[in-house]
TORDOSE-531042 format. One record per residue (C-alpha): residue number from 1; x, z, y. Coordinates in steps of 0.5 Angstrom, whole numbers. Layout:
BEGIN
nr, c1, c3, c2
NUM, X, Z, Y
...
This chain:
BEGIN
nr, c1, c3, c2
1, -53, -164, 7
2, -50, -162, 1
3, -47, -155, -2
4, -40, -159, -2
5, -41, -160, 5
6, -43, -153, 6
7, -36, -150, 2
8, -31, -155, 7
9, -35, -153, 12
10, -32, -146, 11
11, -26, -148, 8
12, -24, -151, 14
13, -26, -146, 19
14, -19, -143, 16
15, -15, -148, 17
16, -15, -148, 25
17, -9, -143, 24
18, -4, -148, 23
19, -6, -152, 28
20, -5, -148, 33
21, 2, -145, 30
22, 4, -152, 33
23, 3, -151, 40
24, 9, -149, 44
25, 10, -145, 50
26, 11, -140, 54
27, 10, -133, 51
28, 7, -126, 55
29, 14, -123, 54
30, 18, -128, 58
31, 21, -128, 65
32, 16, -132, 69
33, 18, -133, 77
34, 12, -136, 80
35, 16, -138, 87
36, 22, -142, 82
37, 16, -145, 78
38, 15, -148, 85
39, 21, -150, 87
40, 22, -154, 81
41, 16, -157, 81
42, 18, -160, 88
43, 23, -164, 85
44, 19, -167, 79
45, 15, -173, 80
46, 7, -173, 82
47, 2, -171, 76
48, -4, -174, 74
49, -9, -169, 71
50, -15, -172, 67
51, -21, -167, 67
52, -28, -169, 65
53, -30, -166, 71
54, -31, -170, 79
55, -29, -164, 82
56, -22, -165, 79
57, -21, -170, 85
58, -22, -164, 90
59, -18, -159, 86
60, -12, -164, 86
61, -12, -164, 93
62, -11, -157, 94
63, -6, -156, 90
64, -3, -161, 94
65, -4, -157, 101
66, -3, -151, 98
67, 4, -152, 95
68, 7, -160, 97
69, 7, -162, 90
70, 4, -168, 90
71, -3, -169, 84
72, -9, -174, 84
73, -14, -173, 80
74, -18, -178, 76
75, -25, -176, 73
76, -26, -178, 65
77, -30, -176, 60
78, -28, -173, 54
79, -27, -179, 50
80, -24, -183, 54
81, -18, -178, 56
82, -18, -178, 47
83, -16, -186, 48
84, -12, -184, 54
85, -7, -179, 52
86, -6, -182, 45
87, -5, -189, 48
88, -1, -186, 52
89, 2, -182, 48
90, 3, -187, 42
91, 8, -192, 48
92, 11, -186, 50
93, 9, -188, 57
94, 5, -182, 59
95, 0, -183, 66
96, -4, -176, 65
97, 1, -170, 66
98, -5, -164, 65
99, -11, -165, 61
100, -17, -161, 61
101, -22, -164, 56
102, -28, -160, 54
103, -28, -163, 46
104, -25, -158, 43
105, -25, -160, 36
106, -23, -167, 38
107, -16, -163, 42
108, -15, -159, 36
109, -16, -165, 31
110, -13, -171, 34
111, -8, -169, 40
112, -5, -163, 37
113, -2, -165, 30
114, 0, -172, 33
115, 5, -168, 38
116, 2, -171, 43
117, 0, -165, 48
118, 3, -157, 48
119, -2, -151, 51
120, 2, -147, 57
121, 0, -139, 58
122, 2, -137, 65
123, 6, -130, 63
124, 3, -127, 69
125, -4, -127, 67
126, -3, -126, 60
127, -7, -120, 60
128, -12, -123, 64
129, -15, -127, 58
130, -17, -126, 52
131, -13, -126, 46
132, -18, -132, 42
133, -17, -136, 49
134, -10, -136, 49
135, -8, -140, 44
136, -10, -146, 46
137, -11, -144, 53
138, -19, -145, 54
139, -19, -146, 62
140, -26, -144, 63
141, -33, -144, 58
142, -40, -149, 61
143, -46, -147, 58
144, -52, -152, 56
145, -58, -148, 57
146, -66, -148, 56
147, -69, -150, 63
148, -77, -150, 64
149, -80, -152, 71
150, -81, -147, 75
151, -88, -150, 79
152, -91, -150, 74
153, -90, -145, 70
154, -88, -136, 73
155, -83, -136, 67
156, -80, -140, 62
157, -87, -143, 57
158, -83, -142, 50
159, -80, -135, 47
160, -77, -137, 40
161, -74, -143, 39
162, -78, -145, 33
163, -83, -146, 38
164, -79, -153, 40
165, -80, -156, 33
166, -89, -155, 33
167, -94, -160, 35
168, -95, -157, 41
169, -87, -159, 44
170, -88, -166, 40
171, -84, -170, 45
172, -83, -164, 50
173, -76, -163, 49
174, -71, -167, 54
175, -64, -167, 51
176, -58, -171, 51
177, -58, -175, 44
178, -54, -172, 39
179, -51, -178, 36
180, -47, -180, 42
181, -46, -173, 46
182, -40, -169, 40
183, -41, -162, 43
184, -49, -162, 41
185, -47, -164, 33
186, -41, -158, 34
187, -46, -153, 37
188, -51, -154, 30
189, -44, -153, 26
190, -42, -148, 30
191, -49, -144, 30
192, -49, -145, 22
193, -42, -143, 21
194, -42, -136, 26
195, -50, -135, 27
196, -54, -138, 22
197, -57, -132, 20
198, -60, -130, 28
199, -63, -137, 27
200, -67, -134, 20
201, -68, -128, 23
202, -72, -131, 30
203, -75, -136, 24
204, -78, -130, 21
205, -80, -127, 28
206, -84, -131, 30
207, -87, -133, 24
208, -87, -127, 20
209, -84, -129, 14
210, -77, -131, 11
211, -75, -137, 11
212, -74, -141, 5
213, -69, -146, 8
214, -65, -148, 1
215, -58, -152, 2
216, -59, -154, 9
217, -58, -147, 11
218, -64, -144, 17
219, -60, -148, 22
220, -60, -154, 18
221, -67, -153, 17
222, -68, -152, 25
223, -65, -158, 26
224, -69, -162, 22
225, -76, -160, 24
226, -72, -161, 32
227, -71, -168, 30
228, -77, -169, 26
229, -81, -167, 33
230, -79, -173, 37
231, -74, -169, 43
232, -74, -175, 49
233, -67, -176, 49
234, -63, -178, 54
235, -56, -181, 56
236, -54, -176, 61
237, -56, -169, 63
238, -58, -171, 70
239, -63, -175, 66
240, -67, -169, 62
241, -66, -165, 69
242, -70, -169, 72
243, -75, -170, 67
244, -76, -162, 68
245, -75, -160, 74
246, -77, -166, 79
247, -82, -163, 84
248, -87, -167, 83
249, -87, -167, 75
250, -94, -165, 72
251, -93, -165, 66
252, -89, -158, 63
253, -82, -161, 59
254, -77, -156, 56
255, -70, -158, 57
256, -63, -157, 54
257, -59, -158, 60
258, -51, -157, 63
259, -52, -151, 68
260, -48, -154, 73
261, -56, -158, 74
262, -58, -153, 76
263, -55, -154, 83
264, -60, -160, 83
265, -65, -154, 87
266, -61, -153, 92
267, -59, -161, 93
268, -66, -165, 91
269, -70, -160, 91
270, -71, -160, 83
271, -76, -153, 80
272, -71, -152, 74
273, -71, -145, 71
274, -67, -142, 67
275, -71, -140, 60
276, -69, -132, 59
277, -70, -128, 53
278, -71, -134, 49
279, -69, -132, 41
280, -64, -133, 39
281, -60, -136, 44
282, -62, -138, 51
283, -57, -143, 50
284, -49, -144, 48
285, -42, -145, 50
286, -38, -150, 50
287, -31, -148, 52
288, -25, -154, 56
289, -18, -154, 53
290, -12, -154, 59
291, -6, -158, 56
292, 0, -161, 58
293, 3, -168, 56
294, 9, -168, 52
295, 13, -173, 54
296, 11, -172, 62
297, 17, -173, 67
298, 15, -166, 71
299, 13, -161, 66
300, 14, -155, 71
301, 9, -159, 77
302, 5, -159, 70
303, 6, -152, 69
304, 4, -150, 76
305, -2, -154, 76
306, -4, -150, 69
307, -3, -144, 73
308, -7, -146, 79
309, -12, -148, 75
310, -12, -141, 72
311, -13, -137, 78
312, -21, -135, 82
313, -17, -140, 87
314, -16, -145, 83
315, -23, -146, 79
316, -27, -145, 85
317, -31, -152, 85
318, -32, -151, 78
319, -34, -144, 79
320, -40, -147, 84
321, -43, -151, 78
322, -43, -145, 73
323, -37, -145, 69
324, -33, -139, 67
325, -26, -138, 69
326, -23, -134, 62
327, -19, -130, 67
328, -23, -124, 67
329, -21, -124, 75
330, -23, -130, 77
331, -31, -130, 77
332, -37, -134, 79
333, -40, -134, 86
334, -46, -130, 88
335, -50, -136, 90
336, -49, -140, 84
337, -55, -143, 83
338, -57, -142, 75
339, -56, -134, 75
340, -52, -135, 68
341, -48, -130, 70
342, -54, -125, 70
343, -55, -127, 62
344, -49, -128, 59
345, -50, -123, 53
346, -57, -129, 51
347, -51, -135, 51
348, -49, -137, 44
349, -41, -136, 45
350, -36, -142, 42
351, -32, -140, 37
352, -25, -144, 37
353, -24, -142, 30
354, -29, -146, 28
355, -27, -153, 32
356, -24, -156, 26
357, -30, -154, 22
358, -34, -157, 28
359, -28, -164, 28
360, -30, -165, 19
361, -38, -164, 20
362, -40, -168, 25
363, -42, -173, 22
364, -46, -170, 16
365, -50, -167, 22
366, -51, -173, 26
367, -53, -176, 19
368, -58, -170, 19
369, -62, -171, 25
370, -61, -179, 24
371, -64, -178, 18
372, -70, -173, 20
373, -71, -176, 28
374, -79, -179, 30
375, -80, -181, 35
C-alpha cells in the first residue's frame, strides 16, 4: 500500500456523511401508530424479504402468523442480493420488498446513492437504538471470532495476535479467504483506519519492542506477516469450524470463525472455544444493514417487517446464533452457545463511518494479502 492510498483512506472516511443524508424515513418526531401500520399493511401485497441468513424463512413465517400480513423469505448471500436489488431496481420491477444485507459498504456504496433502497427508523423504538445505528439502520451486529479446540487445549493456546504470523502457527489458522469473502478486507481497513495503533501496541507487548511498521501502517504489517504464514483457507466458516472443533481433531487449529458456529457443540458435538482475552481483539463486528426497496408495491408491509425484525421477538432466530439486536431490549438468550455476550468489550466494534473507506480500499487490501500469501 501506498501513502496515497493511506491519505483516501482517510479522506473517504468522511464522505459517509453525504451518503447517508439520502436515505429517506421516518424521524423520532413523527406520530407513529403501530395498529394503523398493520391495518395498512394488510391491504398491500405479500412482501418478499432478502436476508443473508436461512433463518429468514422462519421469521418470515411468524410474522405472517402474528399479523396475517403475508412475507416469504429467501435466503442469499451478500452478493447475490447486490445483483438482485440493483437488477431489480434498474427494471423497476422490484421482487425483495425488505432487505437485510450484512455488507455495509457495498449497501452505503451501491445501493443508497442509485436510489435503489431507503432506511426506515421505527419512532417508537428510536430511543432504543443507538444514534450511530439509526441512520442507515444497523438491524443487528454478528461477530467473527478466534476459536481453539477445547479437548485439546483448557483455554485458548494463543494470547496475542502476533502469535498467528510465526513459525509455530504456519498453516494453523483456519479462515475463510480474504479475496472471495468482502467483510474480511473491510475488517483490515477498518482496524487500520479506527485501531491501528491497538495493533502496534499488542506488537510491542509481545515482542517488547516498537514496531517498525513504514507506510503499511502495523495492520498492513500484520496482515502481510498473516499472509505470508499460510492460514489454511477455506470456502465457507462451516469448513474452518470443523478444521478446529471436530471431536476427533489431533491436531490444534486456531480459527477465525462466525460465532453462530458455535452451535455446531450442541448439534454435532464440535469442541469450539471461543479465545478470550486475546490482544488486541478477540475478534470483530460486522453489522447487517435493514432496507426497504424503493419502488415496492407495499411499503407499510415493508415497514411493519422492518419493526418486527427490530423487536426481541422478531430477531429471536438470529439471537440463538449470536447476533446482537441493536435495540438495547432486545438481548441474546442465555444458553447461546458461543457465550459472545459475556466478551463483548474484547470484539472490535464495526464503525459504519468507515464503510465508504472499507468500499474504496478493498481491493489495495486484497492486492496486499494476494501479494504476501504462501502457502
Amino acid at each position: 500500500m501506498s501513502r496515497d492510498f493511506s491519505v483516501k483512506r482517510l479522506l473517504a472516511a468522511t464522505a459517509l456523511a453525504a451518503a447517508v443524508g439520502s436515505f429517506a424515513g421516518a424521524t423520532q418526531a413523527e406520530e407513529f401508530d403501530l395498529n394503523a401500520l398493520v391495518e395498512a399493511a394488510k391491504k398491500e401485497p405479500p412482501i418478499n424479504v432478502y436476508s443473508s441468513t436461512g433463518k429468514i424463512v422462519k421469521q418470515a413465517e411468524a410474522f405472517t402468523k402474528k399479523y396475517g400480513v403475508q412475507a416469504t423469505g429467501t435466503k442469499a448471500n451478500a452478493a447475490a442480493q447486490l445483483e438482485m436489488v440493483i437488477r431489480e431496481g434498474q427494471a423497476k420491477n422490484v421482487q425483495g420488498d425488505v432487505i437485510q444485507i450484512s455488507d455495509v459498504p457495498a449497501g452505503v456504496a451501491q445501493l443508497v446513492p442509485q436510489g435503489f433502497v431507503e432506511s426506515w427508523l421505527p419512532p417508537d423504538l428510536a430511543a432504543k437504538i443507538p444514534a450511530q445505528y439509526q441512520n442507515p439502520l444497523t438491524v443487528s451486529n454478528e461477530a467473527n471470532v478466534f476459536a481453539y479446540n477445547t479437548q485439546l487445549n483448557e483455554s485458548c493456546p494463543v494470547k496475542n495476535i502476533w502469535e498467528l504470523t510465526e513459525a509455530k502457527w504456519k498453516g494453523k489458522l483456519a479462515m475463510q479467504d480474504p479475496l472471495n469473502k468482502a467483510s474480511y478486507v473491510d475488517w483490515f481497513n477498518q482496524m487500520a483506519t479506527n485501531a491501528d495503533d491497538k495493533v502496534a501496541a499488542a506488537y510491542k507487548e509481545y515482542y517488547g519492542k516498537d514496531l517498525e511498521a513504514g507506510e503499511d501502517g502495523a495492520t498492513g504489517a500484520w496482515v502481510k506477516a498473516l499472509a505470508a504464514n499460510g492460514p489454511l483457507l477455506t470456502d465457507a466458516d462451516e469448513a474452518a469450524a470443523q478444521a478446529v472443533g471436530a471431536p476427533d481433531q489431533k491436531e490444534q487449529f486456531i480459527g477465525l470463525i462466525s460465532s453462530a458456529k458455535f452451535r455446531n457443540n450442541q448439534d454435532v458435538g464440535s469442541k469450539l472455544g471461543l479465545c478470550k482475552d486475546l490482544k488486541p481483539f478477540a475478534g470483530w463486528m460486522y453489522p447487517s444493514l435493514g432496507f426497504i426497496a424503493k419502488g415496492t408495491d407495499s411499503p407499510n408491509a415493508s415497514r411493519l417487517f422492518i419493526h418486527y425484525l427490530m423487536t426481541e421477538e422478531g430477531i429471536a432466530p438470529q439471537a440463538a446464533d449470536g447476533k446482537m439486536s441493536t435495540n438495547s431490549d432486545a438481548k441474546l438468550p442465555d444458553d447461546e452457545p458461543s457465550g459472545i455476550g459475556k466478551v463483548l468489550d474484547q470484539i472490535f466494534p464495526y464503525d459504519s463511518a468507515s464503510a465508504q473507506s472499507d468500499w474504496d480500499a478493498r481491493q489495495d487490501w486484497q492486492d496486499l494479502w494476494r501479494i504476501n500469501y504462501k502457502k
